[in-house]
Backbone as JSON Lines, residues from 0, in Angstrom:
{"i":0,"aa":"X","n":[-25.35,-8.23,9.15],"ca":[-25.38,-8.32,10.59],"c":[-26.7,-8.97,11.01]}
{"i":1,"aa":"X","n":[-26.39,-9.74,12.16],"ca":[-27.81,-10.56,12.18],"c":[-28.13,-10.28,13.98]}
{"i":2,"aa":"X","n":[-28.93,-10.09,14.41],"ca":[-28.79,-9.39,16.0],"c":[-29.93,-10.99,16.99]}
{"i":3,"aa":"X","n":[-29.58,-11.36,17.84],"ca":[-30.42,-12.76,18.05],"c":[-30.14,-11.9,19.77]}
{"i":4,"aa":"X","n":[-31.91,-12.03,20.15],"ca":[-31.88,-11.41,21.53],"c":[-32.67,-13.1,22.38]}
{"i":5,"aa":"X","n":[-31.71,-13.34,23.35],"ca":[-32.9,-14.14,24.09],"c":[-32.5,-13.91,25.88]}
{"i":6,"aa":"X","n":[-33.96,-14.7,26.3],"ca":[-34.23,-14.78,27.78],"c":[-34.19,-15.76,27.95]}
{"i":7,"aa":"X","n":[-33.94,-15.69,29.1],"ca":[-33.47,-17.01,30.14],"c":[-34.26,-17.38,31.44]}
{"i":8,"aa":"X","n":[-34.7,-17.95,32.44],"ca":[-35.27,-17.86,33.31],"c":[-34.82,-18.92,34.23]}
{"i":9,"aa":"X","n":[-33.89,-18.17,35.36],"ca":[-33.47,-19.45,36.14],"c":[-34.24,-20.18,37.08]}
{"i":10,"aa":"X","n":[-33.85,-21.69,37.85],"ca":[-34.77,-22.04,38.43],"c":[-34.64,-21.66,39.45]}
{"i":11,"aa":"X","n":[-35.51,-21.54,40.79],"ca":[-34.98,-21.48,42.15],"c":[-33.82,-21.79,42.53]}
{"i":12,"aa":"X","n":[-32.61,-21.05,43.11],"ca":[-31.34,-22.27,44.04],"c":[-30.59,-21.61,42.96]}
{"i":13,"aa":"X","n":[-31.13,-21.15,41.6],"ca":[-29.5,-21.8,40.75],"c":[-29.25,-20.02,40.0]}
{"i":14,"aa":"X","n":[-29.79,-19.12,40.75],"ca":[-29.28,-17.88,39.61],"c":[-28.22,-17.53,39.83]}
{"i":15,"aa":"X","n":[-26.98,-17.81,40.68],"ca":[-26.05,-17.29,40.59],"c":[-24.84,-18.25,39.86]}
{"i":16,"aa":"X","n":[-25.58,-19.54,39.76],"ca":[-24.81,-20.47,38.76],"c":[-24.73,-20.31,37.55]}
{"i":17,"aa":"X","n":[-26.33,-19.86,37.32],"ca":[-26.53,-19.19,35.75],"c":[-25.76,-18.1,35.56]}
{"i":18,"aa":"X","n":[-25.64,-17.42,36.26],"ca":[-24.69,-16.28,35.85],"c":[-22.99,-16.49,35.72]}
{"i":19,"aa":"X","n":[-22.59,-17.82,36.51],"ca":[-21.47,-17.33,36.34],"c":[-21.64,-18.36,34.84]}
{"i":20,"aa":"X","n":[-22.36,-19.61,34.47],"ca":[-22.05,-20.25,33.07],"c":[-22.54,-19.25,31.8]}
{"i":21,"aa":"X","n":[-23.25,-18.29,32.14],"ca":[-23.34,-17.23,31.15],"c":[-22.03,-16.35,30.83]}
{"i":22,"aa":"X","n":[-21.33,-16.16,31.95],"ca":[-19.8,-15.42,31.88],"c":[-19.01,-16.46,30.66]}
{"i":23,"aa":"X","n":[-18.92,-17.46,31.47],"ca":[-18.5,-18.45,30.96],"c":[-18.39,-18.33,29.35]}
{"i":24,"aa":"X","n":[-19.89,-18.67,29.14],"ca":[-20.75,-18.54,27.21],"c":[-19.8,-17.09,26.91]}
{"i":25,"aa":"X","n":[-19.97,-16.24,27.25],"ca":[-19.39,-14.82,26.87],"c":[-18.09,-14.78,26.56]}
{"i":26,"aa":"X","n":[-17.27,-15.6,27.23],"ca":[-15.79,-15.49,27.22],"c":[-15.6,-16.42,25.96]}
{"i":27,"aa":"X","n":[-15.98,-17.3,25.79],"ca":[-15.94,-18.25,24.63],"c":[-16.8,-17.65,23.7]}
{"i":28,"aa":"X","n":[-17.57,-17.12,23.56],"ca":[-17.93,-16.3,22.27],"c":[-17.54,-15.18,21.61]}
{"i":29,"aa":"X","n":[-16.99,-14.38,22.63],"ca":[-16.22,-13.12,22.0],"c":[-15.12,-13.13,20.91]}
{"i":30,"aa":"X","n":[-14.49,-14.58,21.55],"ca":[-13.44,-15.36,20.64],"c":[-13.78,-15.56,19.41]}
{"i":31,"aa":"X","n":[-14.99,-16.03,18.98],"ca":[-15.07,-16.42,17.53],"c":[-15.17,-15.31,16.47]}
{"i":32,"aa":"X","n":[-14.82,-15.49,15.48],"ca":[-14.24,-14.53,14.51],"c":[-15.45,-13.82,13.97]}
{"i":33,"aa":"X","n":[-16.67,-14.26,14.0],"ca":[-18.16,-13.84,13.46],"c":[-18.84,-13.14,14.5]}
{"i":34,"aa":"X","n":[-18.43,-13.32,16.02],"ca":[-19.22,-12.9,16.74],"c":[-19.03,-10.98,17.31]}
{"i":35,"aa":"X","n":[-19.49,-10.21,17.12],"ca":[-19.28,-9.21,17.02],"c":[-19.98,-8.21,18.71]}
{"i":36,"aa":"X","n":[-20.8,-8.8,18.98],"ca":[-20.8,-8.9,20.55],"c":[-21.59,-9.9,20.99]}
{"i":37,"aa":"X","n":[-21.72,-9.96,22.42],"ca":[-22.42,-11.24,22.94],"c":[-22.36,-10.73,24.56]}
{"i":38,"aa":"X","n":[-23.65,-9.86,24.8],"ca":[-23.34,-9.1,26.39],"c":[-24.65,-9.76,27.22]}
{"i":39,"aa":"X","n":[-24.55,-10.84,27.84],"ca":[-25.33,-11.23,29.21],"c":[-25.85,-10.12,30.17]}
{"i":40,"aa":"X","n":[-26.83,-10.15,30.27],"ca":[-27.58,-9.19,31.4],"c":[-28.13,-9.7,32.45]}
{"i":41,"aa":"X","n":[-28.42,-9.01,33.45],"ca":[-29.09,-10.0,34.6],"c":[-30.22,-8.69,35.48]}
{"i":42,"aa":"X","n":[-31.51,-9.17,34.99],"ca":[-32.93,-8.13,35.51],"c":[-32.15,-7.26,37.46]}
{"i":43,"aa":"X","n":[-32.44,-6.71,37.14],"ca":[-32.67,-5.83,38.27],"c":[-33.69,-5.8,39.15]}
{"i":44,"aa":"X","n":[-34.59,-6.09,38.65],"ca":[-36.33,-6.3,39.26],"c":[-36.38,-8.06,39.87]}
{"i":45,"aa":"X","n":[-36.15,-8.58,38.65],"ca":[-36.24,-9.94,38.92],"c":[-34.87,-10.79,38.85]}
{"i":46,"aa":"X","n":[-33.83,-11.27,39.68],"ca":[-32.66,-11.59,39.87],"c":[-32.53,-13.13,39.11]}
{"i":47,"aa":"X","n":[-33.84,-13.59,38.65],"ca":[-33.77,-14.74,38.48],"c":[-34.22,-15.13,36.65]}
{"i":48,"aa":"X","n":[-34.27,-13.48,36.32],"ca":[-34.32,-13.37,34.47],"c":[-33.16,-12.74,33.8]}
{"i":49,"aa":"X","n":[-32.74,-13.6,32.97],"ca":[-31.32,-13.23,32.24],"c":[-31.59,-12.94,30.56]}
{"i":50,"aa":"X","n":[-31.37,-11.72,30.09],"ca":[-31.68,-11.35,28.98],"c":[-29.55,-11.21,28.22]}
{"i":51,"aa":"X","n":[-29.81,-11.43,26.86],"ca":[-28.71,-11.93,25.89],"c":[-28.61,-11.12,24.95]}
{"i":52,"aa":"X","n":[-27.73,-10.39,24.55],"ca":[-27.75,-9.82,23.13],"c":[-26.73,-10.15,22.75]}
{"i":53,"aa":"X","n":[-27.0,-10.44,21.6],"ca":[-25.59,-11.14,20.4],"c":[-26.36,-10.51,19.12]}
{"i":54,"aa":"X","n":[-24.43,-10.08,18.22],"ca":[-24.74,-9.93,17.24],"c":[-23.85,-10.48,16.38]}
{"i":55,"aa":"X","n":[-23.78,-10.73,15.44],"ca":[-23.18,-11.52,14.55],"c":[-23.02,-11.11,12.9]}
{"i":56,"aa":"X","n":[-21.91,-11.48,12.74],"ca":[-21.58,-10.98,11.09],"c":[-22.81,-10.86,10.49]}
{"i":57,"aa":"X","n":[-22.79,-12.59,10.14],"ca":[-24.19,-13.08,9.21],"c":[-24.66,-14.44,9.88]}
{"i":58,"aa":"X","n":[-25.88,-14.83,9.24],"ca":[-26.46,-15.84,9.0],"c":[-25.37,-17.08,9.52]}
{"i":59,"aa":"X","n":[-24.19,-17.58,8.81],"ca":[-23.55,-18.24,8.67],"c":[-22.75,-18.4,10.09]}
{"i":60,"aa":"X","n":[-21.87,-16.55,10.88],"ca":[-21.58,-16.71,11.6],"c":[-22.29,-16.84,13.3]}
{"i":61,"aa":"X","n":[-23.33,-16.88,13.17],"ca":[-24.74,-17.23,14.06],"c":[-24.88,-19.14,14.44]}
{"i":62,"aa":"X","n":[-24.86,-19.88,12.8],"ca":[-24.94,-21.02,12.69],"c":[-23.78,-21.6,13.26]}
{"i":63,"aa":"X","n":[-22.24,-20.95,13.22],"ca":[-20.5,-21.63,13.3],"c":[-21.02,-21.59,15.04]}
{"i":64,"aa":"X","n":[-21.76,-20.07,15.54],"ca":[-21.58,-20.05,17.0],"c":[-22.35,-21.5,17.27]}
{"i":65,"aa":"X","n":[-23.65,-21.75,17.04],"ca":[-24.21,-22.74,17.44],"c":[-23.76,-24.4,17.53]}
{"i":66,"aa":"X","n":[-22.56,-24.72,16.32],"ca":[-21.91,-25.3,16.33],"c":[-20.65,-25.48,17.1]}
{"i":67,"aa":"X","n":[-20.35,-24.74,17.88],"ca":[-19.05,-24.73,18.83],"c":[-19.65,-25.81,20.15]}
{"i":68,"aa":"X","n":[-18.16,-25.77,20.35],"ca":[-18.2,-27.29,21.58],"c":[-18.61,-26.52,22.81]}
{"i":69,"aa":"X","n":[-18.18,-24.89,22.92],"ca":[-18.48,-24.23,24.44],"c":[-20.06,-23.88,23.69]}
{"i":70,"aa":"X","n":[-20.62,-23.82,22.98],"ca":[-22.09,-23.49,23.01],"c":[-22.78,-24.44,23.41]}
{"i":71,"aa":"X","n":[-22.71,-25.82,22.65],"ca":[-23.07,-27.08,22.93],"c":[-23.0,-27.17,24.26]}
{"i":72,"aa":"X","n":[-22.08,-27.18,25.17],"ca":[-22.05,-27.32,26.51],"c":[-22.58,-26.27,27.52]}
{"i":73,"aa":"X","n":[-22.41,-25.3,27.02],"ca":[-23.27,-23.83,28.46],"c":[-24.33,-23.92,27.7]}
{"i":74,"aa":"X","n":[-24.46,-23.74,26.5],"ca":[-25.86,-23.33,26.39],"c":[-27.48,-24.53,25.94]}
{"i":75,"aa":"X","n":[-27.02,-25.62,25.44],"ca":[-27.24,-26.74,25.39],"c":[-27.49,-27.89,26.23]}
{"i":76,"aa":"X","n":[-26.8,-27.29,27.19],"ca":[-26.25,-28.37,28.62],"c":[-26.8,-27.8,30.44]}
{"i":77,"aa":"X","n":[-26.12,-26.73,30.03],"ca":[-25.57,-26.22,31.49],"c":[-26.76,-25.05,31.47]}
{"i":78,"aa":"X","n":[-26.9,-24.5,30.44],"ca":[-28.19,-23.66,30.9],"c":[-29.51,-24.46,30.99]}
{"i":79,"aa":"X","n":[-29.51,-25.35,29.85],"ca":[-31.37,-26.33,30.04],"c":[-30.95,-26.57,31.26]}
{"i":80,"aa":"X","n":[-30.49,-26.99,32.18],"ca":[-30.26,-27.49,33.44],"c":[-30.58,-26.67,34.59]}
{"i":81,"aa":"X","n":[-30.2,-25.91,34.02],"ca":[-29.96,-24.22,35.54],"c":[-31.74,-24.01,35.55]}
{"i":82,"aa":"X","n":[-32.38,-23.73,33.94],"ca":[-33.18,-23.01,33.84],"c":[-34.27,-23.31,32.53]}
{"i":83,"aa":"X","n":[-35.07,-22.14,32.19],"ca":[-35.91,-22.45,31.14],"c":[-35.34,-21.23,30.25]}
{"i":84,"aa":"X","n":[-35.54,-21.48,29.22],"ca":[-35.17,-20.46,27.87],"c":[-36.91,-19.78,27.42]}
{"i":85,"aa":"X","n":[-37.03,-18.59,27.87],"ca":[-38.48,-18.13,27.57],"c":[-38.42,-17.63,26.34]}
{"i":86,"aa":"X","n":[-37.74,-16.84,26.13],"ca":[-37.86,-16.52,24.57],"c":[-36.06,-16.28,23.63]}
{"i":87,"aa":"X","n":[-36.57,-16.4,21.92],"ca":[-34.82,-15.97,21.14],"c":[-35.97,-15.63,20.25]}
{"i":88,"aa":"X","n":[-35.52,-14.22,19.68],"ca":[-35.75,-13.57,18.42],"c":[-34.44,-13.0,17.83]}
{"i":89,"aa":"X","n":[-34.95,-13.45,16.23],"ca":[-33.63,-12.54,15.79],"c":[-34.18,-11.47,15.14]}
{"i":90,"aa":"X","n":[-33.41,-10.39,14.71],"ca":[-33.6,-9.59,14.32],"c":[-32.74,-8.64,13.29]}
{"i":91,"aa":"X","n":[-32.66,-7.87,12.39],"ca":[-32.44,-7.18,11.14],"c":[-31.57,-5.74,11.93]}
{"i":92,"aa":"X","n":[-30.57,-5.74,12.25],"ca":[-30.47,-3.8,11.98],"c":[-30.74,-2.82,11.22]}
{"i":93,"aa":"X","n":[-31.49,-1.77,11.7],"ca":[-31.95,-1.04,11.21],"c":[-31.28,-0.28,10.35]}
């Protein structure tokens, strides 16, 4: 299991766009056979920071997500656009 957490940071004008192309990313990731969750969050404090948790089989099924045509496009595309990507760590389950 491979756990990959990241943030998001939208720009002015566009956080409710980001949110719905994050729905978007979610619905097309749940689908893939490696992806084991993939739950979008959206700050409470700050309406305009979006935190990600995905977890994934392995290694391999992490790399297939990154390779998909809906990643390439929301997250590649449609999010650099909306916003800035502040941080992705992955991480080990304990």
């Amino acid at each position: 299991m491979v756990v990959l957490a990241v943030t998001w940071k939208a720009h002015p004008g566009k956080e409710d766009e980001m949110s719905r192309v994050l729905s978007l990313l979610q619905a097309e990731a749940r689908k893939e056979p490696g992806c084991v969750q993939f739950v979008p969050s959206r700050s409470r404090e700050d309406r305009s920071r979006f935190f990600i948790y995905e977890e994934y089989r392995d290694d391999a099924a992490l790399e297939a997500h990154r390779n998909t045509a809906h990643f390439k496009q929301y997250a590649r595309g449609d999010l650099m656009r909306l916003g800035e990507r502040l941080e992705g760590n992955l991480y080990d389950p304990i």
